[in-house]
C-alpha beads as a LAMMPS data file, in Angstrom:
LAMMPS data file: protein, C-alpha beads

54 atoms
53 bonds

1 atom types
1 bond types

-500.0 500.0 xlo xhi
-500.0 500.0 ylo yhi
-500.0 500.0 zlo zhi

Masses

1 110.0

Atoms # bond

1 1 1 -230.997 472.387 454.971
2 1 1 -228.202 469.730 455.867
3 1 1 -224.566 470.098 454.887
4 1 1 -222.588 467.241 453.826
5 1 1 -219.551 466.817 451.978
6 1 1 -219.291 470.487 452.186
7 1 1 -221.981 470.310 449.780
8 1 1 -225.897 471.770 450.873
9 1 1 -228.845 469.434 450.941
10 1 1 -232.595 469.686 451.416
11 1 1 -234.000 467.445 453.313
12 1 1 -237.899 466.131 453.188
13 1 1 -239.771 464.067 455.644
14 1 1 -242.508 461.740 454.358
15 1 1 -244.281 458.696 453.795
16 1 1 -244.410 456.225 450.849
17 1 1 -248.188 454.785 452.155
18 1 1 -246.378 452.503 454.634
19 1 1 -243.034 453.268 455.228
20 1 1 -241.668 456.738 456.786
21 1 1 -239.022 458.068 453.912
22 1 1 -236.137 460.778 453.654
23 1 1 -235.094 462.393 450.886
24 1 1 -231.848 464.316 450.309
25 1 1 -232.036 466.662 447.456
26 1 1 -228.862 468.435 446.475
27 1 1 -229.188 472.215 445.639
28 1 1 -225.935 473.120 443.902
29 1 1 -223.542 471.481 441.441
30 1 1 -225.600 468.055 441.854
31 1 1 -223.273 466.195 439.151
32 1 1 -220.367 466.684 441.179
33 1 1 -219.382 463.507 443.334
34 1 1 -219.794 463.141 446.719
35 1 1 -219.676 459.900 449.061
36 1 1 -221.803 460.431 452.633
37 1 1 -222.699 456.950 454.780
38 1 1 -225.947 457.255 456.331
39 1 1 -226.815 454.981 459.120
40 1 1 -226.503 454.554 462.882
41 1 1 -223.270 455.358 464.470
42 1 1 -220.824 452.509 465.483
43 1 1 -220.640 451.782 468.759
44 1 1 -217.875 453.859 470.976
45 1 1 -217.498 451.282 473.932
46 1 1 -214.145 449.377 473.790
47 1 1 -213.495 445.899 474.261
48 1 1 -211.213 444.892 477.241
49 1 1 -208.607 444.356 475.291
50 1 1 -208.483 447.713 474.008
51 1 1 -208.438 449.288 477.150
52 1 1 -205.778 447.552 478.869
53 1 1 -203.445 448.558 475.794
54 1 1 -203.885 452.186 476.963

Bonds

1 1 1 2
2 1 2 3
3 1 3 4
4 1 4 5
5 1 5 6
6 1 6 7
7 1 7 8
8 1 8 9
9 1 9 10
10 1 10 11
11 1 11 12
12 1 12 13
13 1 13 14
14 1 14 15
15 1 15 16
16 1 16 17
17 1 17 18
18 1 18 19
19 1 19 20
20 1 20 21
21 1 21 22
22 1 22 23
23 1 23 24
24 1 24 25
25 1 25 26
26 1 26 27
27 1 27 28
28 1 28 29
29 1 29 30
30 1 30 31
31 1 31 32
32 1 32 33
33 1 33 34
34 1 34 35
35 1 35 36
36 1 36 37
37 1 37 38
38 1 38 39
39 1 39 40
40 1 40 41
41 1 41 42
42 1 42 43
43 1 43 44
44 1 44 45
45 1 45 46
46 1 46 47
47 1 47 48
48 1 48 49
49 1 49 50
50 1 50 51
51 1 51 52
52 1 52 53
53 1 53 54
């Protein structure tokens, strides 16, 4: 179980024949809204620039 959104999620590991998938499935109030970006983090290095402006 995964919590996002302050909402709880199951979460399932499989494959689709070629292609590993994930699946989120919602256990409670599942037609209430929530937004949640999944993807790789941004990068946390800074650029020069934004260093010497500390």
């Amino acid at each position: 179980m995964l919590v996002v959104g302050g909402h709880n999620w199951n979460v399932y590991k499989g494959t689709n024949g070629s292609n590993q998938v994930f699946s989120f499935l919602r256990t409670s109030d599942s037609n209430s809204g929530t937004r949640a970006e999944v993807g790789p983090r941004p990068s946390r290095a800074r650029s020069a620039s934004a260093r010497s402006a500390l």
